[in-house]
Residue frames as a rotation matrix with the C-alpha (Angstrom) as fourth column:
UNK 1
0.378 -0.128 0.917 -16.89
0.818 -0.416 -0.396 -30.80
0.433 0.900 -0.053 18.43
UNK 2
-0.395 -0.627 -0.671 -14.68
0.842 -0.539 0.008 -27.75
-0.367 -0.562 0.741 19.25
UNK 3
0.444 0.606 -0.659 -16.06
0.585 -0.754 -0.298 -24.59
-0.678 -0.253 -0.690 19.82
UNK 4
0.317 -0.402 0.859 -15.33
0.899 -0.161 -0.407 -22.56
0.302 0.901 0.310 16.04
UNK 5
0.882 0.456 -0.118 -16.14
0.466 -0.882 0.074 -18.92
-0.070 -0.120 -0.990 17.79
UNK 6
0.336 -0.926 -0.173 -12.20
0.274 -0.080 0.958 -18.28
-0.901 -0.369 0.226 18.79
UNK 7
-0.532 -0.373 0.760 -11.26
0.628 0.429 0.650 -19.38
-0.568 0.823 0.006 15.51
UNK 8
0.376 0.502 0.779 -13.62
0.838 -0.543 -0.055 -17.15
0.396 0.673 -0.625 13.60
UNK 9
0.899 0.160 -0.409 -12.77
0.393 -0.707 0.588 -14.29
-0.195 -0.689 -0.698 16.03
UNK 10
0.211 -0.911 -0.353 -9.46
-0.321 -0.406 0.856 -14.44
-0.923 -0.067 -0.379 15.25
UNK 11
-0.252 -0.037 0.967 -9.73
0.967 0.020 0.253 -14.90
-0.028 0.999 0.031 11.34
UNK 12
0.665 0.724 0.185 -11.72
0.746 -0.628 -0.222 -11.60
-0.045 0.285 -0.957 11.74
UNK 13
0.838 -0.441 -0.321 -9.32
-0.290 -0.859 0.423 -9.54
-0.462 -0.261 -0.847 13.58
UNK 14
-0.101 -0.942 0.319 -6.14
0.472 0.237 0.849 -10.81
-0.876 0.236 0.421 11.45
UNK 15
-0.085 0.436 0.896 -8.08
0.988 0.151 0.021 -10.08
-0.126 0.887 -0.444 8.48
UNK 16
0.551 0.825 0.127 -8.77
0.770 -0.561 0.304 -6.74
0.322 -0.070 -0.944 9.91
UNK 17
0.803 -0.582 0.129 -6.13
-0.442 -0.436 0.784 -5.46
-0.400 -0.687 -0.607 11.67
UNK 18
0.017 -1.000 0.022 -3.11
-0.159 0.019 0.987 -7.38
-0.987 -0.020 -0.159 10.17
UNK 19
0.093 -0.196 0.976 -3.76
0.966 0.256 -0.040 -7.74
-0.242 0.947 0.213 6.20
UNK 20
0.943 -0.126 -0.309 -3.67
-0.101 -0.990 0.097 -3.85
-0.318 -0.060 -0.946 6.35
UNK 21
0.656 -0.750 -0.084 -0.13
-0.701 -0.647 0.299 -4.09
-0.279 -0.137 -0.950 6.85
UNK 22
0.114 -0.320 0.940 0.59
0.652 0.738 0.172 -7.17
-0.749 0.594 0.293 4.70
UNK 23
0.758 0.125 0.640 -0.94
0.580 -0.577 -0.575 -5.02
0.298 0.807 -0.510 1.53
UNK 24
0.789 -0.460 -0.407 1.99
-0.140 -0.780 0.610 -2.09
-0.598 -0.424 -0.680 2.87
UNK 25
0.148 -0.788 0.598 4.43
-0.336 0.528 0.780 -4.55
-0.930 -0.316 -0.187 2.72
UNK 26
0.015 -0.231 0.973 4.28
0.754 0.642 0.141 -5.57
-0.657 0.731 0.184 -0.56
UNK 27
0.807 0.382 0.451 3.61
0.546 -0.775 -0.319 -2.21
0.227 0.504 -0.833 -1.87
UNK 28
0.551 -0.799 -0.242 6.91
-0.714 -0.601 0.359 -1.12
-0.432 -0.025 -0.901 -0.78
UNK 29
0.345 -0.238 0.908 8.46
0.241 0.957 0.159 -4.64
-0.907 0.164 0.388 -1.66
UNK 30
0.036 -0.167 0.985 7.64
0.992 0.128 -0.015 -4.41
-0.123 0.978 0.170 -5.79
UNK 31
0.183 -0.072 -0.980 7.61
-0.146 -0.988 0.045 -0.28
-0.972 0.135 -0.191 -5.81
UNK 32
-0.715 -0.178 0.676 6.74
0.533 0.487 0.692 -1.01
-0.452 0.855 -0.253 -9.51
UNK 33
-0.855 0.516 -0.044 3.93
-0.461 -0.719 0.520 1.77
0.237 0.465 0.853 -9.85
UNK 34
-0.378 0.679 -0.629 1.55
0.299 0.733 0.611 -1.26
0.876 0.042 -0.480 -9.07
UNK 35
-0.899 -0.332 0.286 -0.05
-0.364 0.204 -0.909 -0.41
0.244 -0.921 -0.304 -5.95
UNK 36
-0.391 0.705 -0.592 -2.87
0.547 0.695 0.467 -2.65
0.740 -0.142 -0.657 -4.21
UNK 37
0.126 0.783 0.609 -5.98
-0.658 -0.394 0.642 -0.51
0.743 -0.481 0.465 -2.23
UNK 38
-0.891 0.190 0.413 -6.54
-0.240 0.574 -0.782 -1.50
-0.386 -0.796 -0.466 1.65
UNK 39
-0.467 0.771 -0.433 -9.67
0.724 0.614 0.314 -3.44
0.508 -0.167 -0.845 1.60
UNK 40
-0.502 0.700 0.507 -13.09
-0.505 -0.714 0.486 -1.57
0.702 -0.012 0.712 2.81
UNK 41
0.524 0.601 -0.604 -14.28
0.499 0.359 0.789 -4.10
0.691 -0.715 -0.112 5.03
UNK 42
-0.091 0.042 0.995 -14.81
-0.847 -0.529 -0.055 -3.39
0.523 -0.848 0.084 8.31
UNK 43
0.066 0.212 0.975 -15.69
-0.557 0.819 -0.140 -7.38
-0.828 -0.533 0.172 9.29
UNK 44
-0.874 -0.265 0.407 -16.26
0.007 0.831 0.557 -10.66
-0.486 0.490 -0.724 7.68
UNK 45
-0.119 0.962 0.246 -19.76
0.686 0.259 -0.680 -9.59
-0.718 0.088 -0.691 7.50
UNK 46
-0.134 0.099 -0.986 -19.40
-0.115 -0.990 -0.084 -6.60
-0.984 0.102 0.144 5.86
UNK 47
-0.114 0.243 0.963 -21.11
0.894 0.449 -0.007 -6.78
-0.434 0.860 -0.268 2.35
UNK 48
0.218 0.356 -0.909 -21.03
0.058 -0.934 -0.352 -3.25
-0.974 0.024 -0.224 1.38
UNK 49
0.825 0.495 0.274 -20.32
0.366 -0.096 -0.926 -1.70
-0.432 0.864 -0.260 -2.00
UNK 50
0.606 -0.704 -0.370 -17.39
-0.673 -0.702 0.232 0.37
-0.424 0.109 -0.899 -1.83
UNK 51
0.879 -0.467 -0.096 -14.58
0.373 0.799 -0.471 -1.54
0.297 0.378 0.877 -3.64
UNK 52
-0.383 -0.322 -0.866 -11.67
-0.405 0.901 -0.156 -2.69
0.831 0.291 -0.475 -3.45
UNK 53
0.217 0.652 0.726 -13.77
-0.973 0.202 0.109 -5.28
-0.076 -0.730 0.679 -1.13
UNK 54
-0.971 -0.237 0.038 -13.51
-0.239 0.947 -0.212 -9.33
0.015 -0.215 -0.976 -0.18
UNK 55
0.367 0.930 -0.002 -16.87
-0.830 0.328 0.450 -11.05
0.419 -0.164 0.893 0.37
UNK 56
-0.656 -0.454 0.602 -15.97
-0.745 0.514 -0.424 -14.18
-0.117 -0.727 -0.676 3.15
UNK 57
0.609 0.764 -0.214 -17.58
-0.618 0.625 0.477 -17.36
0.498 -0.158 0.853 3.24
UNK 58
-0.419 -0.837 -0.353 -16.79
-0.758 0.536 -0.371 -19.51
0.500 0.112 -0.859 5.61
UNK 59
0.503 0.825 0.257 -17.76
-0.864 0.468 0.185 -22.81
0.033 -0.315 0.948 6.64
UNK 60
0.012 -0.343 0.939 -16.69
-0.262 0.906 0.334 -26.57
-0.965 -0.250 -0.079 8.05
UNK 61
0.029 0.239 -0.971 -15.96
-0.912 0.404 0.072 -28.01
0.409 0.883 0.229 4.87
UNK 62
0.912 0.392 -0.123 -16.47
-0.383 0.919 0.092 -32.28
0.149 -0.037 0.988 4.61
UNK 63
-0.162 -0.749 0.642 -13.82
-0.922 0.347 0.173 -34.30
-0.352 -0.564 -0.747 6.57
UNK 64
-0.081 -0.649 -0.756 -12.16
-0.618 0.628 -0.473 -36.95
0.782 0.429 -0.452 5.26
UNK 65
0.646 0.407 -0.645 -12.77
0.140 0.768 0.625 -40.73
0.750 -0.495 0.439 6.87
UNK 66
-0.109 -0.702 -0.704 -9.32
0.768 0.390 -0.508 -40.59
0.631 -0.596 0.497 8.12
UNK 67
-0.738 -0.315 0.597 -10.01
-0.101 -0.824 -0.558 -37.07
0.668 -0.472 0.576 9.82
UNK 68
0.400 0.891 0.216 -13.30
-0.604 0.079 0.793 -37.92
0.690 -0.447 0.569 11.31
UNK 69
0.515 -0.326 -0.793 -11.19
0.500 0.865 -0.031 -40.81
0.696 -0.381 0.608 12.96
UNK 70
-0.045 -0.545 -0.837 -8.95
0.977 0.150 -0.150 -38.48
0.207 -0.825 0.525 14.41
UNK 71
0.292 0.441 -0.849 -11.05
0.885 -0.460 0.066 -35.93
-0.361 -0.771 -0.525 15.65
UNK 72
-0.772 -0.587 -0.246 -9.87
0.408 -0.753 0.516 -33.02
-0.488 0.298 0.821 13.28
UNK 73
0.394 0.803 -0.447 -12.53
0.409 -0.588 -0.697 -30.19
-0.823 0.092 -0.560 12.04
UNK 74
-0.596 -0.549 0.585 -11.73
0.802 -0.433 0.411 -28.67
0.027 0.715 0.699 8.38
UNK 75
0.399 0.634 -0.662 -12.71
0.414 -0.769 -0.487 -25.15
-0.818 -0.080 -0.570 8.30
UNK 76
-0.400 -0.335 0.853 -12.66
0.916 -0.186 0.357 -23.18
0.039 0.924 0.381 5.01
UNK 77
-0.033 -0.074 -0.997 -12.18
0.296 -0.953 0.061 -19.63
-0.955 -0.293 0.054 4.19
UNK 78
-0.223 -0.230 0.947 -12.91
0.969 0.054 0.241 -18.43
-0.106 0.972 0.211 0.53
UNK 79
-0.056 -0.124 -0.991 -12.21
0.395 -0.914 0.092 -15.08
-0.917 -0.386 0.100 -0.06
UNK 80
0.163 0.174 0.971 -13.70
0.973 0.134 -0.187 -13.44
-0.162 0.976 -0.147 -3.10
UNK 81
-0.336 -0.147 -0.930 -11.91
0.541 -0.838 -0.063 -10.20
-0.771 -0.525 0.362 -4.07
UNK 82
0.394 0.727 0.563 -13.88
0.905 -0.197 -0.378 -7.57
-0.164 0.658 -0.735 -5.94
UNK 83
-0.754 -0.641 0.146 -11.28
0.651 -0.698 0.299 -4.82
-0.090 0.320 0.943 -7.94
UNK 84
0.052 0.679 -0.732 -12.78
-0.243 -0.703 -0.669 -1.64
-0.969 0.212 0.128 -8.86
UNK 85
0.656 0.125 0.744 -14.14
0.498 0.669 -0.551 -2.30
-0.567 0.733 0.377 -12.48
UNK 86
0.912 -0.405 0.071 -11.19
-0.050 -0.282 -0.958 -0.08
0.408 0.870 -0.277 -14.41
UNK 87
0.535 -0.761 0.367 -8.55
-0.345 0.200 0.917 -1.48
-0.772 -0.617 -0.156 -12.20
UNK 88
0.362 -0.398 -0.843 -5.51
-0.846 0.239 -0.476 -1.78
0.390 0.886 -0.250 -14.65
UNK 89
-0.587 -0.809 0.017 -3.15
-0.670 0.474 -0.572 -4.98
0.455 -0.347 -0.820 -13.76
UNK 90
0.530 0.848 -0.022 -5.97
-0.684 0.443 0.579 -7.29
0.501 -0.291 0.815 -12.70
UNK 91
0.681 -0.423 -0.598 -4.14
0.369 0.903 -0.220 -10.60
0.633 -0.071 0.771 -12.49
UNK 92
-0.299 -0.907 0.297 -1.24
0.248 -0.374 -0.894 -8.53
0.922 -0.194 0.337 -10.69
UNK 93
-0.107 0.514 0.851 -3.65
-0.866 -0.468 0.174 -6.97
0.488 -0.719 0.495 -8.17
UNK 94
0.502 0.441 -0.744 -4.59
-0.477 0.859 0.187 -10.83
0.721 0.261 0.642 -7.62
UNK 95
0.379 -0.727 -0.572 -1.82
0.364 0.685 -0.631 -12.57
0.851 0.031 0.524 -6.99
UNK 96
-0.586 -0.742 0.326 -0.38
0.306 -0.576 -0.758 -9.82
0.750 -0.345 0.565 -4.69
UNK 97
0.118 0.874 0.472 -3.93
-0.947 -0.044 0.317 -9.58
0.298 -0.484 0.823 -2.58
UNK 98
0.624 -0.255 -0.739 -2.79
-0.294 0.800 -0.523 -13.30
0.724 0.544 0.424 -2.06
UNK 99
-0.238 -0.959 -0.154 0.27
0.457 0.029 -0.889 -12.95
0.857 -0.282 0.431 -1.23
UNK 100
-0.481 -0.057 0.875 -0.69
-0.777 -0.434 -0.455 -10.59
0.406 -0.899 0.165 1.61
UNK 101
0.612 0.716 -0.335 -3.78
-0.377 0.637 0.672 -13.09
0.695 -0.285 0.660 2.63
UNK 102
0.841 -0.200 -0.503 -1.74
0.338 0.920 0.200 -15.88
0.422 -0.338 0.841 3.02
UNK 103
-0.375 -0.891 0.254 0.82
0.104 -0.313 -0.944 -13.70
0.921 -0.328 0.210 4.98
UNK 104
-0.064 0.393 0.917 -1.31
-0.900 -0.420 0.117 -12.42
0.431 -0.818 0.380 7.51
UNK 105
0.643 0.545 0.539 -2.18
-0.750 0.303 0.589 -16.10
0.157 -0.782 0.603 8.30
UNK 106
0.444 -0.806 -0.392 1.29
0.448 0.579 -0.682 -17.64
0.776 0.127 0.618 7.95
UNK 107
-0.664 -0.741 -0.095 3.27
0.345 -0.192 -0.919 -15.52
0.663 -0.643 0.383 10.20
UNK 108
0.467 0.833 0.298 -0.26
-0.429 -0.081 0.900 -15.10
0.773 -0.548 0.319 12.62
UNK 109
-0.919 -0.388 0.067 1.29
-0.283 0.534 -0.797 -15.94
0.274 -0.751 -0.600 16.46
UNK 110
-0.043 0.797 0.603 -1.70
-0.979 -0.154 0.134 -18.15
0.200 -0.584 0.787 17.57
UNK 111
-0.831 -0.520 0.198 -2.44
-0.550 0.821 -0.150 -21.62
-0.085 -0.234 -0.969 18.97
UNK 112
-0.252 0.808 0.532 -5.58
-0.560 0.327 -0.761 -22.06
-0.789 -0.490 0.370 17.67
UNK 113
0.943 0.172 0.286 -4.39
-0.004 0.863 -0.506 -23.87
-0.333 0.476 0.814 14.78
UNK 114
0.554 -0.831 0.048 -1.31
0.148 0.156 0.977 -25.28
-0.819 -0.534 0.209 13.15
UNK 115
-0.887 -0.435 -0.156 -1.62
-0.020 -0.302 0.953 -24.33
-0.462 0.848 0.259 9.82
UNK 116
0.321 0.863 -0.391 -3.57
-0.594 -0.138 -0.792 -23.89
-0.738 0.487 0.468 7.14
UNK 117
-0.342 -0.668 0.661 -3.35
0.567 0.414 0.712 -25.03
-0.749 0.618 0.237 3.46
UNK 118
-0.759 0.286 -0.585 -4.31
-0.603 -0.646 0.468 -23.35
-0.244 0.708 0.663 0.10
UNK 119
0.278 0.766 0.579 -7.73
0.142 0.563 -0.814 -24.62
-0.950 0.309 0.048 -1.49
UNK 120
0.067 0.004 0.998 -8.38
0.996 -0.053 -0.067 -24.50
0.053 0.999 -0.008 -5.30
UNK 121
-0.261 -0.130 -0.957 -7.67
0.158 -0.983 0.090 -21.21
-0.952 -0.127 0.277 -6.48
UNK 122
0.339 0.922 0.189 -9.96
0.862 -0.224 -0.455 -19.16
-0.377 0.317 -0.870 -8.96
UNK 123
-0.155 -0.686 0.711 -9.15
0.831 -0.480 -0.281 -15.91
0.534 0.548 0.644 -10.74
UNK 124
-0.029 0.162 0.986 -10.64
-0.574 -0.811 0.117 -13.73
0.818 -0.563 0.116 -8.08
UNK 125
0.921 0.281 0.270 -11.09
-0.361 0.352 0.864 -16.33
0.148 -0.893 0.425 -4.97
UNK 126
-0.408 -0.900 0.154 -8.53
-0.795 0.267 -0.544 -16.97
0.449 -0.344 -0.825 -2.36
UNK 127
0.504 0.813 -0.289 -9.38
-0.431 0.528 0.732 -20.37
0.748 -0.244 0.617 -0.77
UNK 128
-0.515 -0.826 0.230 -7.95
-0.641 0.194 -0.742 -21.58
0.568 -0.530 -0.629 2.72
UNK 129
0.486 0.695 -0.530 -8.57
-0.312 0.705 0.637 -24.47
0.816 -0.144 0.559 4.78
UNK 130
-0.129 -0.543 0.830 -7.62
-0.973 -0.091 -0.211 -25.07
0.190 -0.835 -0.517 8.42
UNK 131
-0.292 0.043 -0.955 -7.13
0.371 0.926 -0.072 -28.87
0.881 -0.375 -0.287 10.23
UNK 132
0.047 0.302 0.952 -8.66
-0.905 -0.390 0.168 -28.11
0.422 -0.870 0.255 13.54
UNK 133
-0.413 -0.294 -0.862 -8.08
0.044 0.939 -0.342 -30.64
0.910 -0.179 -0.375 15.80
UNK 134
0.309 0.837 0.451 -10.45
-0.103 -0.442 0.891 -31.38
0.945 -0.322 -0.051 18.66
């Protein structure tokens, strides 16, 4: 089984350090009055109160017969984001929290995996899922 630690390590610090400047990016992009709050975490752990916040779970999710066969590790990411409660534009805020996500780990330069894919998606949860290969 392949050591996850890397692989968390560097979910953290994208998460940290480059969705910042996803959220920018899009916030000049639509310059529509709309604009989307940085995130308050501080880690993956961070469970605090302040809002606009994520809450992280991840975990190995169940591999498939054909992945067990060839050595491949699914790892899921499910990001639950948590608006302040009179946030107008809800759904908008969404979608566009999203969008950054799945920037930060689309144009990510690393080699510790080769992609991701989208999971189900939820009106507040972002869900991602890496192939890890061992």
């Amino acid at each position: 089984m392949k050591n996850l630690e890397p692989i968390y390590n560097k979910i953290n610090e994208l998460l940290i350090e480059e969705l910042p400047r996803q959220i920018e990016k899009i916030n000049k992009a639509r310059n529509d009055g709309i604009i989307l709050e940085q995130f308050k975490n501080c880690s993956l752990e961070d469970n605090g109160e302040v809002l606009p916040r994520y809450e992280c779970i991840m975990h190995e999710s169940e591999a498939t017969q054909k992945d067990r066969i060839i050595e491949v590790t699914l790892l899921s990411l499910t990001l639950r984001i948590k608006l302040k409660p009179n946030t107008k534009h809800k759904m908008i805020h969404y979608f566009r929290y999203k969008e950054a996500i799945w920037h930060t780990f689309f144009d990510a330069e690393t080699d510790l995996w080769d992609g991701f894919f989208d999971g189900p998606i939820h009106k507040d949860m972002i869900k991602l899922i890496w192939r890890i290969e061992h």
